[in-house]
VOSEDREN-830939 format. One record per residue: residue number from 1; residue in one letter; x, y, z of N, C-alpha, C in turn. Coordinates in Angstrom, 3 decimals, padded with zeros to 6 digits. Last residue first. Layout:
<rs>
<r><num>NUM</num><residu>a</residu><n_px>X</n_px><n_py>Y</n_py><n_pz>Z</n_pz><ca_px>X</ca_px><ca_py>Y</ca_py><ca_pz>Z</ca_pz><c_px>X</c_px><c_py>Y</c_py><c_pz>Z</c_pz></r>
...
</rs>
This chain:
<rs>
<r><num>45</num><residu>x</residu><n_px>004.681</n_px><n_py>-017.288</n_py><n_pz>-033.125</n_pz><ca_px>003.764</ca_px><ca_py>-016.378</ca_py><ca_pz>-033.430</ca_pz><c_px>003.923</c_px><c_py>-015.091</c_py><c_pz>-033.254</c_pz></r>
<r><num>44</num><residu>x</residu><n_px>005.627</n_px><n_py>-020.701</n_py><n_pz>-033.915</n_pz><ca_px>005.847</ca_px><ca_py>-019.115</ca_py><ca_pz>-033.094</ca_pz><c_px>004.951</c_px><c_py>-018.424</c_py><c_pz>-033.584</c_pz></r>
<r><num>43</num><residu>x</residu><n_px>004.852</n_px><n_py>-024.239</n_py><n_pz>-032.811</n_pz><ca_px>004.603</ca_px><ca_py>-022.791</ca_py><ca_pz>-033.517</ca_pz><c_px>005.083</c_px><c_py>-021.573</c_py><c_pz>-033.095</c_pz></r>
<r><num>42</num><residu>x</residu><n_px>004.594</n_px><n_py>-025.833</n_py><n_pz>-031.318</n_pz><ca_px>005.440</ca_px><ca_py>-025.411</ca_py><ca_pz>-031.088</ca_pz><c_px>005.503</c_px><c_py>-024.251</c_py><c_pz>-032.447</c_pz></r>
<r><num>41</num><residu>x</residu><n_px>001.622</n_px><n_py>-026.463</n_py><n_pz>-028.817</n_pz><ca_px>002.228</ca_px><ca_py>-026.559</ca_py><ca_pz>-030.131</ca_pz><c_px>003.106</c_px><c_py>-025.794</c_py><c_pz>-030.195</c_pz></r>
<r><num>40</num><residu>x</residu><n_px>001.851</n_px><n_py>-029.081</n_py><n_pz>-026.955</n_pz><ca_px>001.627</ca_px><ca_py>-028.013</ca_py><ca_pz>-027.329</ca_pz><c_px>002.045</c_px><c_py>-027.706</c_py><c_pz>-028.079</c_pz></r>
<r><num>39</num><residu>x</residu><n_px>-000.236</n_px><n_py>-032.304</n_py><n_pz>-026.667</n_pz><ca_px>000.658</ca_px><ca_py>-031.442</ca_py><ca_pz>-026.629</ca_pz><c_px>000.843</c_px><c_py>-030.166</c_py><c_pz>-027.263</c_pz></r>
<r><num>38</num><residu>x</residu><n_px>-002.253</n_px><n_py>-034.081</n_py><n_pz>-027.015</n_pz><ca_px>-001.964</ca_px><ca_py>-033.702</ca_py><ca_pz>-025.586</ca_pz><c_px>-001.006</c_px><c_py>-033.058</c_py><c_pz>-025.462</c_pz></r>
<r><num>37</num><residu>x</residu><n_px>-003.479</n_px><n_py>-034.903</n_py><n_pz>-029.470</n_pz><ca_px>-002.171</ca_px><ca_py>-035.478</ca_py><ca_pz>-029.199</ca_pz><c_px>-001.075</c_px><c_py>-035.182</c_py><c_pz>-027.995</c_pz></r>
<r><num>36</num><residu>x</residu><n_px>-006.010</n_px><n_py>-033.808</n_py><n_pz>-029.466</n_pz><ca_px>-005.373</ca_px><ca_py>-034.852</ca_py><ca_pz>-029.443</ca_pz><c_px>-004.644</c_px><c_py>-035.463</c_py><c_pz>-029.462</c_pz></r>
<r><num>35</num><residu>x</residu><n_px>-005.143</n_px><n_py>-030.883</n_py><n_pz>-028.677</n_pz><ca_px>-005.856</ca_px><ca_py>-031.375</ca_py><ca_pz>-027.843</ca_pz><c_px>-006.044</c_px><c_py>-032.950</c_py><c_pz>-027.605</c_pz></r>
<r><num>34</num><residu>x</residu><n_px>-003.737</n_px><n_py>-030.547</n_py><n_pz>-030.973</n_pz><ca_px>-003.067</ca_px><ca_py>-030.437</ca_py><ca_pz>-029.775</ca_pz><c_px>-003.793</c_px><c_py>-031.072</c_py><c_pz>-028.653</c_pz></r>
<r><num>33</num><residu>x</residu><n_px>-005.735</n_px><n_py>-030.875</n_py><n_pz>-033.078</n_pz><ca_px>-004.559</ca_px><ca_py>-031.395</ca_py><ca_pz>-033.132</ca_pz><c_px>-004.085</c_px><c_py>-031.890</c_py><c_pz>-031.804</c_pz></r>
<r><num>32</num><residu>x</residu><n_px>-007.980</n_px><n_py>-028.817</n_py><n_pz>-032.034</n_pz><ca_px>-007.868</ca_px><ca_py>-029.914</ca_py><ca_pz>-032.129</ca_pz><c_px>-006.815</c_px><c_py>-031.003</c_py><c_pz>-032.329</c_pz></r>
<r><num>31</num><residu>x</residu><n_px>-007.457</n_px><n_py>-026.068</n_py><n_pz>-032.570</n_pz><ca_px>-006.572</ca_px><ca_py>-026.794</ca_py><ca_pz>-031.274</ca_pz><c_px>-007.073</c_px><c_py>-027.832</c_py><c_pz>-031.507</c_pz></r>
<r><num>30</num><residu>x</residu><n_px>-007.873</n_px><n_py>-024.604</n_py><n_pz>-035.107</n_pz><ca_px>-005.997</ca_px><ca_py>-025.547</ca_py><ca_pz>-034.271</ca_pz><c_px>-006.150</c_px><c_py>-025.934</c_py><c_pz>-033.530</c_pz></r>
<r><num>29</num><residu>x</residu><n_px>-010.865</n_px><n_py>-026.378</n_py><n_pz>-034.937</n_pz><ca_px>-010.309</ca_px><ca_py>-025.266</ca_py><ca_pz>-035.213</ca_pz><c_px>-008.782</c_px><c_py>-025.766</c_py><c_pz>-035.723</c_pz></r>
<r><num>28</num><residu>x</residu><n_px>-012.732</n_px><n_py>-027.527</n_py><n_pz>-032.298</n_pz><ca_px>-012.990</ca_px><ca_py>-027.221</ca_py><ca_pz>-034.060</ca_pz><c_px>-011.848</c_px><c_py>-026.391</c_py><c_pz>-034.175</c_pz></r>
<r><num>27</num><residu>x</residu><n_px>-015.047</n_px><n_py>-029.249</n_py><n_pz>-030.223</n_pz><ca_px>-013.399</ca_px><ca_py>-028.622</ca_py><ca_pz>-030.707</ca_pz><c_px>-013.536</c_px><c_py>-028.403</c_py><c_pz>-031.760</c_pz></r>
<r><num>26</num><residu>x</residu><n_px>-018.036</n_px><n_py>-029.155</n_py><n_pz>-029.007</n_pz><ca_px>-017.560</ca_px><ca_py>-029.563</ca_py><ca_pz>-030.060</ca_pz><c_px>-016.026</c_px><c_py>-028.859</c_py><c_pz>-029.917</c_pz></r>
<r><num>25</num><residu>x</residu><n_px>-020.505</n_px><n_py>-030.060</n_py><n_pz>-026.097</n_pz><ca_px>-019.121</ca_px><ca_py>-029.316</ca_py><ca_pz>-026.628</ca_pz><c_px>-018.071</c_px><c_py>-030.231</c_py><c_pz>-027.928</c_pz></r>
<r><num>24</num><residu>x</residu><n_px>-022.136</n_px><n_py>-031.713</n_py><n_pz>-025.195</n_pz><ca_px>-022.454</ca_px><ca_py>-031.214</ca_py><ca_pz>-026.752</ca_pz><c_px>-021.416</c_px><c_py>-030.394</c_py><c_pz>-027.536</c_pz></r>
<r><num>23</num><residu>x</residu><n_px>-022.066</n_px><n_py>-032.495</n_py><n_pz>-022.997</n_pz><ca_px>-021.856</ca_px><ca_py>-033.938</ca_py><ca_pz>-024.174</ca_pz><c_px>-022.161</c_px><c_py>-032.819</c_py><c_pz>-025.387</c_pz></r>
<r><num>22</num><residu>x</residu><n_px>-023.980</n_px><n_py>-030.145</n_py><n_pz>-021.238</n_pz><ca_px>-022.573</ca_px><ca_py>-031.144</ca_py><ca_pz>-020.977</ca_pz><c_px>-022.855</c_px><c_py>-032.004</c_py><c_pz>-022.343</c_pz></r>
<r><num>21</num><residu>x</residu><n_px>-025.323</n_px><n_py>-028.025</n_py><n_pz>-021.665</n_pz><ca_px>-024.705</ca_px><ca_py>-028.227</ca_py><ca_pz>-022.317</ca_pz><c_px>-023.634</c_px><c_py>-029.391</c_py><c_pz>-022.596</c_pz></r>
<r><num>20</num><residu>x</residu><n_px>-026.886</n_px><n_py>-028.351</n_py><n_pz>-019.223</n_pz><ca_px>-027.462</ca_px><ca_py>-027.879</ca_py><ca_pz>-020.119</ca_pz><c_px>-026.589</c_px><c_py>-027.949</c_py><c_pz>-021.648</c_pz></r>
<r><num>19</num><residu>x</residu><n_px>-025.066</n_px><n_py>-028.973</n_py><n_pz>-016.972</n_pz><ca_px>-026.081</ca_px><ca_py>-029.801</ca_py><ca_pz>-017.488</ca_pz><c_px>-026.381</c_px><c_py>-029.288</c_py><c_pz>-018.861</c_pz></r>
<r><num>18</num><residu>x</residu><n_px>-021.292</n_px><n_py>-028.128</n_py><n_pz>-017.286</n_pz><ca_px>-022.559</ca_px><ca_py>-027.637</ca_py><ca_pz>-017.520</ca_pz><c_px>-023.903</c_px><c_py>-028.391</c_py><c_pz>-018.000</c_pz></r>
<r><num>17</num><residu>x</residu><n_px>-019.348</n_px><n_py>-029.817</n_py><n_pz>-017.888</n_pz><ca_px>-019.733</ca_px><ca_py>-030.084</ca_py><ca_pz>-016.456</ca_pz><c_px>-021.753</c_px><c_py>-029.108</c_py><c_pz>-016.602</c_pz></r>
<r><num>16</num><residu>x</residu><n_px>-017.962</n_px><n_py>-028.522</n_py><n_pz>-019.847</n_pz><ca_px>-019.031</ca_px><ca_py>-030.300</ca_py><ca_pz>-020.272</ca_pz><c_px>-019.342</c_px><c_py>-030.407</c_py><c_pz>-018.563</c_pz></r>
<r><num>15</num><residu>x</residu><n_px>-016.753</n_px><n_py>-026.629</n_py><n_pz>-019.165</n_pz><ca_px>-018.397</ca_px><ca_py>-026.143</ca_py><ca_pz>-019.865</ca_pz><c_px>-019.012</c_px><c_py>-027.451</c_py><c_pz>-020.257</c_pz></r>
<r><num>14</num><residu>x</residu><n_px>-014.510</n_px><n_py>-028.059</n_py><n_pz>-018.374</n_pz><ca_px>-015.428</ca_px><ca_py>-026.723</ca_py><ca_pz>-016.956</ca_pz><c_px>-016.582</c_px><c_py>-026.666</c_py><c_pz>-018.179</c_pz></r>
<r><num>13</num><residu>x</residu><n_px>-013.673</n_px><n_py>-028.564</n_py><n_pz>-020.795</n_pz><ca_px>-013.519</ca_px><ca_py>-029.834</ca_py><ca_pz>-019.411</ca_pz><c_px>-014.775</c_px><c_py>-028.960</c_py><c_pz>-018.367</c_pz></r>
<r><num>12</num><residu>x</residu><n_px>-012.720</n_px><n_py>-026.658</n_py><n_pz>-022.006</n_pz><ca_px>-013.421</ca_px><ca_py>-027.422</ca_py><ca_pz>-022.602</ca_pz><c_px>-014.193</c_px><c_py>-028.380</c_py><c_pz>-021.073</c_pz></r>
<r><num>11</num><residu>x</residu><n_px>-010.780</n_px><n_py>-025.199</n_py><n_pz>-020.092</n_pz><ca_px>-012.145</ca_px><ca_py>-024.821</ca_py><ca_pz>-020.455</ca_pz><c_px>-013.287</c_px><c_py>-025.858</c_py><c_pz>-021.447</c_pz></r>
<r><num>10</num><residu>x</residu><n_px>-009.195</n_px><n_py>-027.248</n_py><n_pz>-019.953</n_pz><ca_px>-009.608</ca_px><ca_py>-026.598</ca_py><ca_pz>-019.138</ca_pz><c_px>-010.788</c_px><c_py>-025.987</c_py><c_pz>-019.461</c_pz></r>
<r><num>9</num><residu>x</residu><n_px>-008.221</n_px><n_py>-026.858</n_py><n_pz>-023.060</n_pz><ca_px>-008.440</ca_px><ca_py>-028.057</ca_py><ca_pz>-022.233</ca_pz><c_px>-009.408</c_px><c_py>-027.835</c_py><c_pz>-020.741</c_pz></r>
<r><num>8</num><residu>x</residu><n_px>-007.412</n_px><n_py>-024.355</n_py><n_pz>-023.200</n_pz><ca_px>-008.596</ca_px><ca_py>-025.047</ca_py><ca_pz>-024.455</ca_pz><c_px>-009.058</c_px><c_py>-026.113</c_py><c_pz>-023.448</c_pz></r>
<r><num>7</num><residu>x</residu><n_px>-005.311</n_px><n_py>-024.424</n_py><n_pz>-020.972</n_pz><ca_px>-006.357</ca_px><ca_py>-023.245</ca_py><ca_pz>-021.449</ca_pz><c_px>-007.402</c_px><c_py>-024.216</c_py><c_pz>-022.078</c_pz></r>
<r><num>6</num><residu>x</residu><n_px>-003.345</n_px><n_py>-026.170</n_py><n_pz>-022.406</n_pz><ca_px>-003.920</ca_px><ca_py>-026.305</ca_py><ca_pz>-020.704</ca_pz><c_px>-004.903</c_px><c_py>-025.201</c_py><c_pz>-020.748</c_pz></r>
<r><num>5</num><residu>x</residu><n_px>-002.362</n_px><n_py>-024.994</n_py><n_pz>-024.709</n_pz><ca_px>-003.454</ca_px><ca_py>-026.371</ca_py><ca_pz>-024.566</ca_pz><c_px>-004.171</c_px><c_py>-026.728</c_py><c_pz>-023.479</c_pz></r>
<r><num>4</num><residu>x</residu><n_px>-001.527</n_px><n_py>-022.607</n_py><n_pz>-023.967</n_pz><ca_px>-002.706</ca_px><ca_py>-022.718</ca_py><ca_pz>-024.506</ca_pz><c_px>-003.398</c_px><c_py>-024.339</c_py><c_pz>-024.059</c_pz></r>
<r><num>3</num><residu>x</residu><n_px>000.978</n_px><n_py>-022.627</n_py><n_pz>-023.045</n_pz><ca_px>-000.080</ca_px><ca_py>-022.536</ca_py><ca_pz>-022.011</ca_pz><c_px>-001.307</c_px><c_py>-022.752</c_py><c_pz>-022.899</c_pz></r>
<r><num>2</num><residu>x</residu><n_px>002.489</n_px><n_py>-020.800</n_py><n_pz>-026.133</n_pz><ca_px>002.636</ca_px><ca_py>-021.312</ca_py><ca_pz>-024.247</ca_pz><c_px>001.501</c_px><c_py>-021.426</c_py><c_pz>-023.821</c_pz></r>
<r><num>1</num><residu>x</residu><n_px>002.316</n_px><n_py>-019.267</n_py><n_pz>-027.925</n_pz><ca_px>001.141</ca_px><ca_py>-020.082</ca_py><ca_pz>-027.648</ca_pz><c_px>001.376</c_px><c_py>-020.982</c_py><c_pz>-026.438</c_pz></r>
</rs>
């Protein structure tokens, strides 16, 4: 899962730029954790 959080993040960040959608993007899932605590997760997979 290398690289993910910079992924989720990134893309979260590029679709709140979207008028039509900006302020409505929700996180939901695993990556919320990571996303709030700005780090990656060290899980294997």
């Amino acid at each position: 899962m290398t690289g993910s959080y910079q992924k989720v993040k990134s893309i979260i960040l590029r679709l709140n730029q979207v008028d039509s959608i900006k302020n409505k993007i929700v996180a939901a899932g695993g990556a919320e954790p990571y996303l709030i605590s700005k780090k990656e997760s060290v899980r294997g997979w």
